[in-house]
C-alpha positions as CSV (number, residue, x, y, z in Angstrom):
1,X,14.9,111.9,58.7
2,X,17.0,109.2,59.5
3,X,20.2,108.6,57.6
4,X,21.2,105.1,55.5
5,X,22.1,102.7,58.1
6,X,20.9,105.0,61.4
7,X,18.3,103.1,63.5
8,X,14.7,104.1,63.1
9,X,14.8,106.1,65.8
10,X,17.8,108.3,64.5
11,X,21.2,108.4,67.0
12,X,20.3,107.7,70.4
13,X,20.0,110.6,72.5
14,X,21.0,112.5,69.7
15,X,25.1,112.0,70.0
16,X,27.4,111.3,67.6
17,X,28.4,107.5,67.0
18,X,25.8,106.6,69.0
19,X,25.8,103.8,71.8
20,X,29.9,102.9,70.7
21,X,30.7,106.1,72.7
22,X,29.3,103.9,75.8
23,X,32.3,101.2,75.4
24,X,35.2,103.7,74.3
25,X,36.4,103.6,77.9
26,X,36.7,100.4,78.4
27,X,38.3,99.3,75.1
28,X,42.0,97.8,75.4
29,X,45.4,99.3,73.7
30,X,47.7,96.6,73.0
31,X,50.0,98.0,75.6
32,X,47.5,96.7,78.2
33,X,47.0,93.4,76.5
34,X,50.6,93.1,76.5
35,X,50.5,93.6,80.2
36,X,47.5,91.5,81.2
37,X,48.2,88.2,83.1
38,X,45.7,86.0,81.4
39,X,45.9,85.8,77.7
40,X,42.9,83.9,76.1
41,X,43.8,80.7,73.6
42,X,42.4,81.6,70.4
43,X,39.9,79.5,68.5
44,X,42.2,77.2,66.8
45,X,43.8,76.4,70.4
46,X,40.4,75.9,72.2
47,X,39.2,73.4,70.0
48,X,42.2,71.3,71.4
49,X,42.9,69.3,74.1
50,X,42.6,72.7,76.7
51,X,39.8,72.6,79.0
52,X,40.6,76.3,80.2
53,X,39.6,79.3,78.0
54,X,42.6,81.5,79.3
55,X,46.5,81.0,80.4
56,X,48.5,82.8,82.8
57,X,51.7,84.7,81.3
58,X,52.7,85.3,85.0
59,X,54.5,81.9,84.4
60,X,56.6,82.9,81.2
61,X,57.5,86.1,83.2
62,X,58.9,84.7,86.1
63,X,60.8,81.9,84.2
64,X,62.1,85.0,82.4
65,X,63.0,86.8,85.6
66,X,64.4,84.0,87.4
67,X,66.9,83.4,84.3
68,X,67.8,86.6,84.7
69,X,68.3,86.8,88.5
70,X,70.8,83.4,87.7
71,X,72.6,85.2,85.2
72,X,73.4,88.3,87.6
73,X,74.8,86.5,90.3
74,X,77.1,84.4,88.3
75,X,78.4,87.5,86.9
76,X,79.0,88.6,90.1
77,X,81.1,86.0,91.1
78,X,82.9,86.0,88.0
79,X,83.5,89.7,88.5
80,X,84.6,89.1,92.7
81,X,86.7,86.1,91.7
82,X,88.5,88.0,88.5
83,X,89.3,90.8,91.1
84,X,90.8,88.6,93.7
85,X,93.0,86.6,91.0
86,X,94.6,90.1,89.7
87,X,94.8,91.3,93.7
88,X,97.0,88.2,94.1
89,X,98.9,88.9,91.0
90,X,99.6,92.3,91.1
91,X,103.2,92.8,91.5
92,X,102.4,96.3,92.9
93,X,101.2,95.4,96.0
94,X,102.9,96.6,99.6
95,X,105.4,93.1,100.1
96,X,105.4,92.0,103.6
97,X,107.7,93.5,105.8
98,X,111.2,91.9,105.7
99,X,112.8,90.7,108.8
100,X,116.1,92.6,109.4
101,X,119.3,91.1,109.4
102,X,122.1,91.5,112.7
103,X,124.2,94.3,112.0
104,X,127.5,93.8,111.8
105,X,130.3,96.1,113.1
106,X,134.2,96.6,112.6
107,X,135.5,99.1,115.2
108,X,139.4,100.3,114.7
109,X,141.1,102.2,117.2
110,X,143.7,104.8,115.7
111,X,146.7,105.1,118.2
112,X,148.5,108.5,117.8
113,X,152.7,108.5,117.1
114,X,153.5,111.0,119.5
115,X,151.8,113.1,122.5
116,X,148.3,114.4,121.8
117,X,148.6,118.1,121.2
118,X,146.3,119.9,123.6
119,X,144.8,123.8,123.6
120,X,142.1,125.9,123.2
121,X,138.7,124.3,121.2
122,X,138.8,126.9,118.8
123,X,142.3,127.2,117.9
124,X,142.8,123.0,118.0
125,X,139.8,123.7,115.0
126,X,141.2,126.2,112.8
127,X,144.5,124.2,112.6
128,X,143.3,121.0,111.7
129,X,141.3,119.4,108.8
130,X,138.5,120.1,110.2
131,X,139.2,123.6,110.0
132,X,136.3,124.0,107.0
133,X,134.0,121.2,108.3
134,X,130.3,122.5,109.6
135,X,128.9,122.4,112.9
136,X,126.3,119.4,113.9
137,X,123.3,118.2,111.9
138,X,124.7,121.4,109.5
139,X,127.6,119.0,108.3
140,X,125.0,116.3,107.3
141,X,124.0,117.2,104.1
142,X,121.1,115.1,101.7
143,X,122.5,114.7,98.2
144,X,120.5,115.8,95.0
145,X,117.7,113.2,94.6
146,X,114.9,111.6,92.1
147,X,113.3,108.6,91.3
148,X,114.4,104.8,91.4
149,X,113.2,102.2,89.2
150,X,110.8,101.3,92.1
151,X,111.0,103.8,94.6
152,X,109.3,107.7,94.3
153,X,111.4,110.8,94.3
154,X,109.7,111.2,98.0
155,X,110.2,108.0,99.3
156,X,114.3,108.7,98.9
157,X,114.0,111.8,100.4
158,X,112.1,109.8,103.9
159,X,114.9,107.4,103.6
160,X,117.8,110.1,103.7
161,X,116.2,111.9,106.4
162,X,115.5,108.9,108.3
163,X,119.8,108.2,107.6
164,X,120.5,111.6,108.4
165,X,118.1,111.4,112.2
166,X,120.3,108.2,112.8
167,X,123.6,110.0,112.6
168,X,122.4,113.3,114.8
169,X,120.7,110.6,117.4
170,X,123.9,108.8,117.8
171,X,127.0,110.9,116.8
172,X,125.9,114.7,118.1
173,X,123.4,114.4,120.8
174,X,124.9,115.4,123.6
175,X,123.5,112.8,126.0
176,X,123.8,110.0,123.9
177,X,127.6,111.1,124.1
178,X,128.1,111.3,127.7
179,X,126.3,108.1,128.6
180,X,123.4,109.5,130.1
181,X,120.6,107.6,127.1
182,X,120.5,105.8,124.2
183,X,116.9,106.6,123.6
184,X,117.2,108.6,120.8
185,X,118.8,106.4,118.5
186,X,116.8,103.4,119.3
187,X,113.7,104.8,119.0
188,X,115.2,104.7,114.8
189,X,116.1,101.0,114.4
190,X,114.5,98.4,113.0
191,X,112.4,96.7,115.9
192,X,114.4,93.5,115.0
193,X,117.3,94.4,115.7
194,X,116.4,95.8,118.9
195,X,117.2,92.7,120.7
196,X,120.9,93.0,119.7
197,X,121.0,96.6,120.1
198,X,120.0,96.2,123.7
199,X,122.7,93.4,124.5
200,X,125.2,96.1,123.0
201,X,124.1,98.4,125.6
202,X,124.2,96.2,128.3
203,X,126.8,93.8,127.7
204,X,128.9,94.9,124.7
205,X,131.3,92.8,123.6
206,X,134.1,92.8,120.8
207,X,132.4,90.1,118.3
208,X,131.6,91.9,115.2
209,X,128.0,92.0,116.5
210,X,127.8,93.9,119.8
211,X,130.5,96.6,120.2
212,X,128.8,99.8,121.1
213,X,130.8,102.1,118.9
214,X,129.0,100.3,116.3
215,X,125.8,101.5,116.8
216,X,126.8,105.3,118.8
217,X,129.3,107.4,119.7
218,X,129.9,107.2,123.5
219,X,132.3,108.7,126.0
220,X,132.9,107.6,129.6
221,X,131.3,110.7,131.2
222,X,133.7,109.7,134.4
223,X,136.9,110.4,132.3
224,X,135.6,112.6,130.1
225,X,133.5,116.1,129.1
226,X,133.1,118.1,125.6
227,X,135.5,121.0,125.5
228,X,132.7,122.4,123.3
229,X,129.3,121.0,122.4
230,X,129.9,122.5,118.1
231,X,131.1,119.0,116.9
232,X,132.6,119.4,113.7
233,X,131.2,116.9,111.1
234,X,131.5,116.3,107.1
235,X,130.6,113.6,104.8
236,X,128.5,112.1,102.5
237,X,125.2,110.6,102.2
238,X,124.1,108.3,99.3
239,X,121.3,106.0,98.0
240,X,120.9,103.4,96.0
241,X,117.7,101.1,95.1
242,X,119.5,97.1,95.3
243,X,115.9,95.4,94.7
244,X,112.0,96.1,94.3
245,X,111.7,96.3,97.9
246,X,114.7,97.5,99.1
247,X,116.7,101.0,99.3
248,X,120.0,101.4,100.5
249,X,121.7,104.5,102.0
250,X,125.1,104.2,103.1
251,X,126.6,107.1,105.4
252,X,130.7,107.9,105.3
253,X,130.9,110.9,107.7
254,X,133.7,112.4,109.7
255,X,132.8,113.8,113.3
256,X,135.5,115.9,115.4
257,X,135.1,116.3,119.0
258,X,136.8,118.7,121.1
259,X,137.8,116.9,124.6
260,X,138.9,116.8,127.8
261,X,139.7,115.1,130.8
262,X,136.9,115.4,134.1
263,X,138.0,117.4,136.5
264,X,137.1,116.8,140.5
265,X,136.4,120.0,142.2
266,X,137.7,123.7,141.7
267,X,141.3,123.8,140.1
268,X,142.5,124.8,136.4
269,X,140.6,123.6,133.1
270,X,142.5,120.9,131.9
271,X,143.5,121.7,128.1
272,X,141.3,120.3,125.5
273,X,142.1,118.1,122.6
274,X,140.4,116.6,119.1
275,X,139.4,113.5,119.0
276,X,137.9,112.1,115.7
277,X,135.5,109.4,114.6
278,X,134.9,108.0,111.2
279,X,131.7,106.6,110.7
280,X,130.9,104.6,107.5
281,X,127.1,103.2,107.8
282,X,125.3,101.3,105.5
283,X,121.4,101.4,106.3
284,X,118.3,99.4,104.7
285,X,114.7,100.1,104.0
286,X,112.3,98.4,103.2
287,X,108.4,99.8,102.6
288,X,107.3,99.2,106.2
289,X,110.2,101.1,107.4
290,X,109.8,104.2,105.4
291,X,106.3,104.1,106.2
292,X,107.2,103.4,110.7
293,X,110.5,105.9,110.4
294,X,112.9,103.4,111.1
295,X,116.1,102.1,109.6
296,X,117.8,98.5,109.4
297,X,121.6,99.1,110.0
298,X,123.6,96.7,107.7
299,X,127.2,97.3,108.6
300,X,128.9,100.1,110.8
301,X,132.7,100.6,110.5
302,X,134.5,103.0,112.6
303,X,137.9,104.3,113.5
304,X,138.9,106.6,115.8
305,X,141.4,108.0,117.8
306,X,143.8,108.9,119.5
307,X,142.8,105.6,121.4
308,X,145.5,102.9,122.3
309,X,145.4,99.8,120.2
310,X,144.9,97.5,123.1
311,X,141.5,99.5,124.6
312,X,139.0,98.2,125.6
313,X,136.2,100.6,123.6
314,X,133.6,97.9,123.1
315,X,131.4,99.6,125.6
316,X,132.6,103.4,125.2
317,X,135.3,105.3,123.4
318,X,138.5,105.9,125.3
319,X,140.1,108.9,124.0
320,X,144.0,109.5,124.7
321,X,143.4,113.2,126.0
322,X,146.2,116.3,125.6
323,X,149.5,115.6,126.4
324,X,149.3,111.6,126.0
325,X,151.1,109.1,124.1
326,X,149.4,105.8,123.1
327,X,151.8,102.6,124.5
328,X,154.1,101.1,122.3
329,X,153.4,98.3,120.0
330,X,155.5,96.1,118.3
331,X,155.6,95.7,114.7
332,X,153.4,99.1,114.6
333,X,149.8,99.6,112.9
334,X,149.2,100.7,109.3
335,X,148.9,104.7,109.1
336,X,145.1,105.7,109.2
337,X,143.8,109.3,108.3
338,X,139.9,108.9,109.6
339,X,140.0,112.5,107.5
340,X,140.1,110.7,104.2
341,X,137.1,110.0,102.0
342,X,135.9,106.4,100.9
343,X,135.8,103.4,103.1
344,X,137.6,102.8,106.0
345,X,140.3,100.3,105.1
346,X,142.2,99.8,107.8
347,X,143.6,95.8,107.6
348,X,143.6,95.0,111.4
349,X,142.3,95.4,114.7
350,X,143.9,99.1,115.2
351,X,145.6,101.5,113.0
352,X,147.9,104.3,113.3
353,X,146.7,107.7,113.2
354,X,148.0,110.0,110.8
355,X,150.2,112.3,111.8
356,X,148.4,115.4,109.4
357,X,145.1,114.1,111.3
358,X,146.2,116.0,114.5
359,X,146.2,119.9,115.0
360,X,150.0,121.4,113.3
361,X,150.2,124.3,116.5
């Protein structure tokens, strides 16, 4: 028998629920109403003004999405032009390269007081100052280092180095001392100065920007040899940071060559004698040049001797050899040892060389 409220003729087919079980698979969650595109007015809305039954809520959607796709590219932009103000701001940024100043140069010959003693290399050595000096790129030594306000710990240590190639390229190679290249040491400067380093080379002249002896150590290789190739060199080396973008290194170093003169076909070596250099450079660096290995040369001052006062060593170094005597000058020079430490201070255009700076045989 049928139960209160089945039909008459019980469940159909005998199921429970009945026909509902028919339309439980097509019944709606509200997640898909949510996500249909036509929503249907309700009754208060139809009996309105609307003549259609439904609405699209594709419309609201895209109005949505388009507000949204607006929204994302201005923030982009914002973002892109934030990040190009602070790029332009930054203080950190790589400055552009800095063009290098002329160098300028002092060169001072040292005229000895008496003949130029003459002997053996090694014995003209172990009795003068530079008895204790070490031999070549051994005598250029880099000081302790660290940090700058602006500069890392490593970046003073390329700049040394850089200092310290410049003095072994043009004070102890031993073709850049006879004349035969200058290749070494300008492959080191600062490609602005190149132009001036070049007129040095090829037309050196005594104006405070193109003597020679500014830039190298040079010997007329018709006049004279190296007695032996050990030059005997000490000094110093030290740096100093003089703005954001610029580190200074100045070189003070000694260099004693033993010489003497060329001799034309077979016949008895010619004694030797020391001839010494003073060297006081003052180099630059910028970024760019730490970065290309090369250095901007501020100011060179040199003395050296025994030269006479009235040489002409704009283009090379002319040494007084063993046995000679500079010619006499009136008034005579101030006393120079190119042994001492600090900078050169000689007050004019040649000095006197100190008698202690010559070998006591």
């Amino acid at each position: 028998m049928a139960g209160r409220g089945d039909p008459p003729e019980g469940t159909p087919q005998g199921f429970p629920g009945g026909g509902e079980d028919e339309y439980r698979s097509v019944v709606f969650d509200e997640a898909f109403v949510r996500a249909a595109h036509l929503q249907e007015y309700s009754a208060q809305e139809r009996m309105g003004e609307h003549a259609l039954a439904v609405r699209s809520r594709a419309s609201r959607e895209g109005r949505s999405g388009s507000h949204q796709a607006i929204l994302l590219v201005l923030l982009i932009l914002l973002a892109f032009g934030t990040a190009i103000y602070l790029g332009v701001r930054n203080p950190y940024l790589p400055p552009v390269d800095q063009r290098a100043e002329p160098l300028r140069t002092t060169v001072v010959p040292l005229a000895p007081q008496g003949p130029v003693a003459g002997g053996v290399p090694a014995r003209l050595f172990d009795h003068s100052p530079a008895a204790e000096y070490r031999t070549g790129a051994a005598g250029i030594n880099l000081p302790v280092t660290g940090r700058t306000t602006h500069f890392a710990e490593s970046q003073v240590v390329t700049a040394l180095s850089i200092a310290k190639d410049y003095l072994v390229a043009s004070s102890l190679e031993p073709d850049v001392l006879s004349g035969a290249t200058v290749r070494p040491a300008r492959l080191l400067i600062d490609p602005d100065q190149l132009d001036q380093f070049d007129r040095s080379v090829e037309s050196p002249a005594d104006d405070g920007r193109h003597a020679l002896a500014g830039w190298l150590v040079r010997f007329d290789p018709r006049q004279v040899t190296l007695a032996d190739p050990a030059v005997r060199v000490q000094g110093t080396l030290r740096f100093e940071e003089t703005g954001p973008d610029s580190l200074d290194v100045t070189a003070d170093h000694t260099y004693t060559y033993a010489l003497r003169p060329v001799v034309q076909g077979a016949g008895p070596v010619a004694e030797a004698s020391l001839f010494t250099v003073h060297r006081e450079l003052h180099f630059r660096f910028d970024r760019e040049d730490l970065r290309m290995h090369r250095a901007e040369l501020v100011t060179s001052t040199v003395e050296a001797g025994p030269q006479a006062c009235g040489a002409d060593t704009t283009g090379a170094l002319k040494p007084i050899l063993a046995g000679g005597r500079a010619p006499e000058t009136g008034g005579g020079p101030a006393v120079t040892d190119p042994y001492a430490t600090g900078r050169p201070t000689a007050p004019s255009l040649c000095g006197a060389l100190a008698p202690g700076a010559q070998p006591s045989l």
